[in-house]
C-alpha positions, 0 to 999 in steps of 0.5 A, spaced: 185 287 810 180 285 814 185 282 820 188 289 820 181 292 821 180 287 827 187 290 830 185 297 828 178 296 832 181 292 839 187 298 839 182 304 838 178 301 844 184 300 848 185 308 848 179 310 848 179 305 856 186 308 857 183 315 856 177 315 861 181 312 866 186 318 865 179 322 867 178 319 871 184 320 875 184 327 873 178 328 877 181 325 883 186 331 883 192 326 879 198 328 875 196 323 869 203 321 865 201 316 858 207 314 854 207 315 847 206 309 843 212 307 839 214 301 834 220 300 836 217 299 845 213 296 849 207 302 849 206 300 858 211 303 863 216 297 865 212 293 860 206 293 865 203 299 867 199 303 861 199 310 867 203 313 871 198 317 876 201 322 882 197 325 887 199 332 888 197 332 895 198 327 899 204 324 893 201 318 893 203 314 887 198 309 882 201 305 877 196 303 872 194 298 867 188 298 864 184 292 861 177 291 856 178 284 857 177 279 863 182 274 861 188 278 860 185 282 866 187 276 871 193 275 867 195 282 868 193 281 876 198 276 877 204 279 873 203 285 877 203 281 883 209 277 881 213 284 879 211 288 886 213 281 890 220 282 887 221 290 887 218 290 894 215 298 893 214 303 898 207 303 901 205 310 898 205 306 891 200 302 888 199 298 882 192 298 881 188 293 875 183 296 872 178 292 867 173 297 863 168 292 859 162 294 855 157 299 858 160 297 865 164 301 870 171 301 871 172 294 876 179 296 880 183 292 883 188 294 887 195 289 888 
């Protein structure tokens, strides 16, 4: 039972990150879409991407995933790059990584 509150601890840290980085996008004048958490799939856009933000203005795109640990924040830069070099996206898009570790403001990287 213990392992199961440890999981529990790191997925509720998850979603709470995942929330404020959609704040934070709302703030910044984006549409925010999260897709919802299912057994049968993987919770993240193109198993990469935790948000999918459109900014209503100037229609520009951010596909977002969202880290609180700073290896799997590398790992994440370097699958995002290697999926961004194959599908040669339009400049209005970009993947962006954000790390949010304890006390500390978001560190954003754009790829």
């Amino acid at each position: 039972m213990q392992g199961y509150n440890v999981l529990m601890n790191k997925i509720q840290k998850g979603n709470r990150n995942e929330l404020l980085a959609r704040k934070k996008l709302i703030d910044q004048g984006y549409i925010v879409e999260k897709k919802n958490r299912n057994r049968f799939e993987s919770p993240d856009f193109w198993k990469l991407f935790d948000i999918i933000a459109i900014n209503i203005k100037n229609g520009s795109v951010k596909l977002v995933q969202v880290k609180s640990n700073k290896s799997h924040y590398y790992k994440a830069i370097k699958d995002i790059a290697l999926w961004k070099k194959e599908l040669q996206l339009s400049d209005n898009v970009n993947c962006e990584v954000w790390l949010k570790e304890n006390k500390k403001e978001f560190k954003i990287s754009v790829i």
